[in-house]
C-alpha positions as CSV (number, residue, x, y, z in Angstrom):
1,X,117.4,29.5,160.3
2,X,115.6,29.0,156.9
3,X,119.0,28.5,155.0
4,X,119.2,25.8,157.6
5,X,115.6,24.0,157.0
6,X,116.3,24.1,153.3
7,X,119.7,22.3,153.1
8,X,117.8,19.4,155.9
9,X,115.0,18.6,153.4
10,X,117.9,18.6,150.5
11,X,119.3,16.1,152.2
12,X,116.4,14.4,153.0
13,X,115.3,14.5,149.8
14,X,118.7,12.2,148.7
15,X,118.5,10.4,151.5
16,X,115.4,9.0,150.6
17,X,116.2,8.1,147.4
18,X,118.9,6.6,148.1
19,X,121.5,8.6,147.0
20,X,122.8,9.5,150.2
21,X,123.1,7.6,153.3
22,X,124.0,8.8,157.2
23,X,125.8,6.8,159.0
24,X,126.5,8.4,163.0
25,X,128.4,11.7,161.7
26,X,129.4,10.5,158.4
27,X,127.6,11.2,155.4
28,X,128.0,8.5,152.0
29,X,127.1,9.7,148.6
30,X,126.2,7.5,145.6
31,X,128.6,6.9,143.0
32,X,126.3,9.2,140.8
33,X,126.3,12.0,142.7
34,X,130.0,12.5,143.3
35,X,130.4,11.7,139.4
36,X,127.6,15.1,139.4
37,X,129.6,17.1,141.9
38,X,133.4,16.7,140.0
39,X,131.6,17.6,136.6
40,X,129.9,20.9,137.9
41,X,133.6,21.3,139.5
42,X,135.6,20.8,136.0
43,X,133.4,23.4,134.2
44,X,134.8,26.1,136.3
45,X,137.7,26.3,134.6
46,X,138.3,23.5,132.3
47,X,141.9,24.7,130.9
48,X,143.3,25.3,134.4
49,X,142.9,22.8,137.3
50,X,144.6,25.8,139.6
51,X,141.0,28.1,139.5
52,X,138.9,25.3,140.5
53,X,137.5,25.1,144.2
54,X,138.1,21.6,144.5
55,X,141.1,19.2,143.3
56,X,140.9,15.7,143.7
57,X,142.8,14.1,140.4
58,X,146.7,13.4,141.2
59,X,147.6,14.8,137.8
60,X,146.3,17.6,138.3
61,X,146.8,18.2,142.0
62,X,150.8,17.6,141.1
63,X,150.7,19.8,138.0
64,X,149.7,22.8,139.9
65,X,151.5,22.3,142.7
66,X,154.7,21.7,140.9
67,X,154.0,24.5,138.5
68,X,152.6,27.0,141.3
69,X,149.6,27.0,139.1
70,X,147.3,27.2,142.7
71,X,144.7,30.5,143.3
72,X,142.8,31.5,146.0
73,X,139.9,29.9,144.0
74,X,141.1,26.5,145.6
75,X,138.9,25.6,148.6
76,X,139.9,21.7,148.9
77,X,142.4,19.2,147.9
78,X,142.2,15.9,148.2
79,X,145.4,13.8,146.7
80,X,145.8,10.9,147.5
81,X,147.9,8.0,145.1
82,X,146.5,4.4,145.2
83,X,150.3,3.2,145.5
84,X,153.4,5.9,146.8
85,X,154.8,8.1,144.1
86,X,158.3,7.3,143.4
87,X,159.0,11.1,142.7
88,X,159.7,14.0,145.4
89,X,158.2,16.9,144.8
90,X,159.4,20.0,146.6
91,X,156.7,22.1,148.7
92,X,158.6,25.5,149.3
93,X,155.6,28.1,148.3
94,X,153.0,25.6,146.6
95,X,150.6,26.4,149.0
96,X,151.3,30.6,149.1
97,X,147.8,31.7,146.7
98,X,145.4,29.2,148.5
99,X,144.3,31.2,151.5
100,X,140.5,30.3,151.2
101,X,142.2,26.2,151.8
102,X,139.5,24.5,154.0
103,X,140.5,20.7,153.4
104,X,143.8,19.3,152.5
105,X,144.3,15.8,152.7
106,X,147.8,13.8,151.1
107,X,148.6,10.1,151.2
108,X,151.2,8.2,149.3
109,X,153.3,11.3,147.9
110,X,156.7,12.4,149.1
111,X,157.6,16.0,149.4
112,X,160.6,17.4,150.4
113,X,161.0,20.7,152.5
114,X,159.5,22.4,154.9
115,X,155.7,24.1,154.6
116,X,156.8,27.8,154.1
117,X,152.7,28.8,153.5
118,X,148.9,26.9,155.3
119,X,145.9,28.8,155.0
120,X,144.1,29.7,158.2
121,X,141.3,28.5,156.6
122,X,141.7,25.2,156.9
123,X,139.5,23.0,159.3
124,X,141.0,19.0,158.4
125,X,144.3,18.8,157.8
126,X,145.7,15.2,157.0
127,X,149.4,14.6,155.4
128,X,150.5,11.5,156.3
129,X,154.5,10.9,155.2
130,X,155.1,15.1,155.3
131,X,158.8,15.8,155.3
132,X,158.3,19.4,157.2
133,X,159.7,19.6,160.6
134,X,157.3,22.3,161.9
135,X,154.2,24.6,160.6
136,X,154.9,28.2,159.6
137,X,155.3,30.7,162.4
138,X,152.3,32.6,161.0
139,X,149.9,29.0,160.7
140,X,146.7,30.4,163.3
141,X,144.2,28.1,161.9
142,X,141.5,29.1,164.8
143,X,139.0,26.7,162.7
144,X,141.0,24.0,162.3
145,X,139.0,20.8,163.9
146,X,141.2,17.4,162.7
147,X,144.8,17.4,162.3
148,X,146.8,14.5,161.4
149,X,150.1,13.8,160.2
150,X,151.4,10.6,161.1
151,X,154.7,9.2,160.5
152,X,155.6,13.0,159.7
153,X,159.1,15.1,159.9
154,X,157.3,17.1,163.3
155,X,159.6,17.8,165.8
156,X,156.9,20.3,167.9
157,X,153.8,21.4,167.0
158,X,154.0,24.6,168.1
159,X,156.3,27.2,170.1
160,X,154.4,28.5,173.7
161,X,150.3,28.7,174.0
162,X,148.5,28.2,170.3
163,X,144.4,29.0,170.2
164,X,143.6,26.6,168.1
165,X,140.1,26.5,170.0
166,X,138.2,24.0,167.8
167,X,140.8,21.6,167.4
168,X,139.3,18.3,168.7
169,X,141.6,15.2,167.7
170,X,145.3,15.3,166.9
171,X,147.2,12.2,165.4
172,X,150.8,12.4,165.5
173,X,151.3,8.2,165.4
174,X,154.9,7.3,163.9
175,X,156.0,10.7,163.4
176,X,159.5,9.6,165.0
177,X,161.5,12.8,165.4
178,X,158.5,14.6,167.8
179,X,160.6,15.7,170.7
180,X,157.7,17.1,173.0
181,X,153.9,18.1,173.1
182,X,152.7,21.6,172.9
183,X,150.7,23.9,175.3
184,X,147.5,23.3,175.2
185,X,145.8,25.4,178.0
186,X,144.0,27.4,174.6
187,X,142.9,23.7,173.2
188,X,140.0,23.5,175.2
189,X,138.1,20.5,173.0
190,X,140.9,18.1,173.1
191,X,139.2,14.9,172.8
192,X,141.6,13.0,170.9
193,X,145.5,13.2,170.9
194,X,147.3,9.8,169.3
195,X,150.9,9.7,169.9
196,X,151.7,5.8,169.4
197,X,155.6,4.9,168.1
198,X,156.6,8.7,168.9
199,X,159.8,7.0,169.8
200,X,161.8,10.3,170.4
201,X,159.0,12.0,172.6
202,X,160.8,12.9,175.9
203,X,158.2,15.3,177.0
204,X,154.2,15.4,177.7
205,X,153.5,19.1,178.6
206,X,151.6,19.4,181.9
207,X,148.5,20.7,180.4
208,X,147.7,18.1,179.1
209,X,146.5,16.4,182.4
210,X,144.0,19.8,182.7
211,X,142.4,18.8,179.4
């Protein structure tokens, strides 16, 4: 479509001046850029970190989540501490207002709890270190495309058959209390499912070998 030619010859437009670069899939963005991109994101709401669409500063990202500051403003998170926090934060219903969530992605925080609230929205999930032995019951994210959460609290994914349809690579690496793999006759685009030092995994579910 047109809305589709436009955003190509943005692109191109950046790439060319060297302010973006492609590499296979992946797309790098100049320092400058990205400097651009958080500003525009501050001014949305510069008193409350918990109305913008996109939180990537720890102190914030904690604040709100600690405080239950979040909205449904809040599109993507992105926390992750250059060493692990010392401090547990609890998750009970930090996550209950964000239900536009596309991209969450935690490194080198502790929680404590299980995940009472995950938007639908989301399409990458990544929480390395999550203390939550399972996803809510009512966690249908039909877009969701990456999922990892290794050396997590899982024990199963997911009770019976699950259509997460676009779901192509799960990473469940060191997540030592996983007990079994889930249906996945509705995960149809499988290409990826990592499962190294599960080291109470007693059982692969048969459809896996239909994938």
């Amino acid at each position: 479509g047109c809305d589709d030619d436009g955003v190509e010859m943005d692109v191109q437009v950046l790439i060319d001046r060297s302010l973006v670069t492609l590499f296979g899939t992946k797309l790098w963005m100049h320092d400058l850029i990205q400097e651009m991109g958080q500003e525009v994101v501050c001014q949305e709401c510069c008193e409350e970190p918990g109305k913008r669409s996109r939180l990537w500063l720890p102190k914030d990202i904690i604040r709100v989540l600690d405080q239950s500051k979040a909205t449904s403003a809040v599109q993507s998170i992105f926390l992750q501490c250059p060493t692990e926090d010392d401090v547990v934060h609890s998750i009970g219903n930090a996550y209950s207002n964000m239900d536009r969530l596309r991209l969450l992605k935690i490194s080198n925080v502790r929680f404590s709890g299980n995940i009472r609230y995950l938007s639908n929205e989301l399409q990458y999930l990544e929480w390395n270190q999550c203390a939550s032995d399972s996803f809510p019951s009512d966690f249908h994210p039909q877009k969701l495309v990456e999922l990892h959460m290794r050396f997590s609290g899982i024990k199963q994914l997911w009770r019976g058959r699950k259509g997460w349809s676009m779901l192509r690579l799960i990473d469940l690496s060191g997540s030592e209390y996983l007990m079994s793999t889930p249906d996945f006759t509705e995960v149809p685009d499988l290409e990826t499912l990592v499962l190294q030092d599960c080291t109470s995994l007693v059982e692969i579910h048969p459809s896996l070998g239909f994938l």
